[in-house]
N, C-alpha and C positions, 0 to 999 in steps of 0.2 A: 349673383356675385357671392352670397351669404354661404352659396348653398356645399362647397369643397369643405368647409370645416365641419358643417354636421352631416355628412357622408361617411367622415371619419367615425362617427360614432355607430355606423350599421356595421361598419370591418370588426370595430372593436368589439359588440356585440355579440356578432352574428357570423363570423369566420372561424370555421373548423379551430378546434382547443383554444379559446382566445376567451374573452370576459364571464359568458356565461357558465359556458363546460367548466371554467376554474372555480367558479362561485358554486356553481349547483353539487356539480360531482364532488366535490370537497366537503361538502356538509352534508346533512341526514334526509334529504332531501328527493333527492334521487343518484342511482347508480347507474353504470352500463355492463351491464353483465356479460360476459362469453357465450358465446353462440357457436352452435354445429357451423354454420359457415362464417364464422370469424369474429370481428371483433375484440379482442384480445390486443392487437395491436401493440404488442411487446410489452404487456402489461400496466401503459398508461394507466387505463381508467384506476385499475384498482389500484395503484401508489397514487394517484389525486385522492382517494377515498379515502385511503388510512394514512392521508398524509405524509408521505415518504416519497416525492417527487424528489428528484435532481435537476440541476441546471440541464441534464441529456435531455430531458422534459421538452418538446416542443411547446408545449402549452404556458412554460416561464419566460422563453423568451419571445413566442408570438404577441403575447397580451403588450409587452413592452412595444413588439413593433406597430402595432396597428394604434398605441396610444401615442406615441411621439408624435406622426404626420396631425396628430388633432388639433395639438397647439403650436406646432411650424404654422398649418394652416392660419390658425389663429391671427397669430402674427403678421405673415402675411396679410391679409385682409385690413390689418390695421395699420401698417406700411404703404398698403398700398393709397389709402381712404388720405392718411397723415400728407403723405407726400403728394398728392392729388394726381399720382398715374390713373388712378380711376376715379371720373368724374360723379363726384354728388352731392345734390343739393345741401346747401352749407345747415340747412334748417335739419337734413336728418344725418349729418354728422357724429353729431355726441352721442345719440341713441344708438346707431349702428357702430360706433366703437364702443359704447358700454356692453351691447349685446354681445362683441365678440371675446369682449374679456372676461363675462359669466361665462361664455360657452366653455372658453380655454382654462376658468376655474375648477369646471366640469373636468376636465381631459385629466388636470391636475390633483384632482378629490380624487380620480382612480388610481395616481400611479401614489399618490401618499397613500390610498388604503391598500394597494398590494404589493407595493414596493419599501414602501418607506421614503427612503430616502432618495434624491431623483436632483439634477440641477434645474436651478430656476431660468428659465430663457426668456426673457419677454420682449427682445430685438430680430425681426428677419434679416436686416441688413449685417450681416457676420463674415468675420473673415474667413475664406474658401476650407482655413485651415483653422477650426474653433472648437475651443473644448474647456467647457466652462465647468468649474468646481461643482461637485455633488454637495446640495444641501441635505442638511438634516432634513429628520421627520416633520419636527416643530416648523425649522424654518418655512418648510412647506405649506403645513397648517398656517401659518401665520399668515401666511402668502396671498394662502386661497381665502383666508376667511377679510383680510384687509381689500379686496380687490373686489368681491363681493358688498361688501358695506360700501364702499363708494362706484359703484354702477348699479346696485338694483334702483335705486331710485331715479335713473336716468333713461330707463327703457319702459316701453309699453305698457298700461296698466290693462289694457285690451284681455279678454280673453274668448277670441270668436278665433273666425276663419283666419282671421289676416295673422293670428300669432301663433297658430296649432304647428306645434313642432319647433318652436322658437324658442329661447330666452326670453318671457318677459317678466314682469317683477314679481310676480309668483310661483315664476320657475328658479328665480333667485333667490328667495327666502325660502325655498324649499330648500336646496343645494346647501343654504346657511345654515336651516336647521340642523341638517344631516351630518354638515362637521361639526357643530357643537353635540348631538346627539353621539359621538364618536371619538369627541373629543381627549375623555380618559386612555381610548388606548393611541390615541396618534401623537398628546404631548401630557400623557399622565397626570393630567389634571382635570377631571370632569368637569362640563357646564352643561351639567343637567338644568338648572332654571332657566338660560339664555333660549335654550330648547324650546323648552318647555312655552315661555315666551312670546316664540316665535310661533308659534304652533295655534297658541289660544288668542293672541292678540291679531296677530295677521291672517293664517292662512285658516281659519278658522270662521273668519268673516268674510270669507271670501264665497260669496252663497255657491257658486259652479264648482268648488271643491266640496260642498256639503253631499256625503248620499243621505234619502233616507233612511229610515230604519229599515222601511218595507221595500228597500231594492232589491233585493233578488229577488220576493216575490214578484217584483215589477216586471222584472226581467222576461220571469217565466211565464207571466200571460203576455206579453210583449210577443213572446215565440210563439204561444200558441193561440191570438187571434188577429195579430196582423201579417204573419210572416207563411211567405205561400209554401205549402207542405213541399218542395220540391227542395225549400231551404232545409234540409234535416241536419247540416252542421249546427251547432251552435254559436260555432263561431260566423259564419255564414249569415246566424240568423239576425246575429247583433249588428256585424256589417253592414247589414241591406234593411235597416230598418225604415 
């Protein structure tokens, strides 16, 4: 049932010029160069590179499309749970609404960091014909960070099989952290210690976010005495461990 709103998050990743292409190619990070057979693509990449997109840009107004359906779905799910068109046990009610309002804080941390300003929608039942004021940057931040403080501590402390790929409360204090780590440019006021905070009182203690020191060396005898030589990706090898 859960599963239509974080689906949204693979489009908005992972769909040609959309989340990542804007983040990566934008910064120093990586480029995509011209090629004897193409590439070039009307000079996209390199106006993301040197910063000189335009609204012609696909990639300004794809990233908008594939992030809106995240917190419609959102919504939905929590319309749906509210109103009991979809039956569920009344015991994991709060947790499965808390869950979908981190995830939709999620959807909403991207369009406050590359949009700014975006309206706040938190009803699916809307009139056919609805068009709700654009909030500020702040309001946003406000939004996201008020909506997170009253649902992390209502979902999963779990962090196995049963919540991999979920929201549970240490995907929510993570999310937390990140807009106070951010905080300065999204309402010019830093909270670097709320971070900070967050970081060394909670996620910190949380031994399954600990590496050791010697992970990568782990890693690499990992590859090279349990993994059968035919795994020669690396990626392959961590996979199929």
């Amino acid at each position: 049932m859960t599963g239509a709103p974080y689906v949204d998050w693979r489009g908005l990743l992972l769909q040609w010029n959309t989340l990542y292409r804007a983040q990566e190619v934008s910064g120093d990070e990586m480029l995509t160069p011209a090629r004897p057979n193409g590439w070039v693509d009307g000079g996209v990449y390199r106006r993301i590179h040197e910063h000189k997109w335009t609204t012609d840009d696909d990639i300004v107004g794809k990233c908008l499309d594939q992030g809106i359906p995240g917190y419609y779905n959102c919504n939905r799910i929590i319309y749906q749970v509210q109103t009991k068109s979809i039956p569920v046990a009344p015991a994991d009610t709060t947790a499965l609404i808390a869950e979908m309002k981190l995830l939709r804080a999620s959807y909403y941390w991207f369009l406050c960091d590359m949009y700014g300003k975006h309206p706040i929608v938190t009803k699916f039942d809307v009139p056919a014909v609805f068009c709700q004021r654009k909030n500020t940057r702040k309001e946003v931040y406000d939004f996201i960070v008020k909506d997170i403080l009253a649902n992390y501590p209502l979902v999963s402390t779990k962090d196995d099989g049963t919540t991999y790929g979920k929201f549970n409360k240490w995907a929510g204090l993570t999310l937390l952290a990140k807009m106070y780590l951010n905080a300065g440019v999204y309402t010019g006021t830093p909270d670097w210690d709320k971070c900070k905070a967050i970081c060394d009182t909670s996620l910190m203690r949380q031994e399954s976010l600990k590496l050791p020191w010697n992970q990568p060396r782990k890693m690499y005898l990992l590859r090279r005495t349990k993994i059968p030589k035919r795994l020669s990706s690396p990626y392959l090898s961590i996979q199929n461990m």
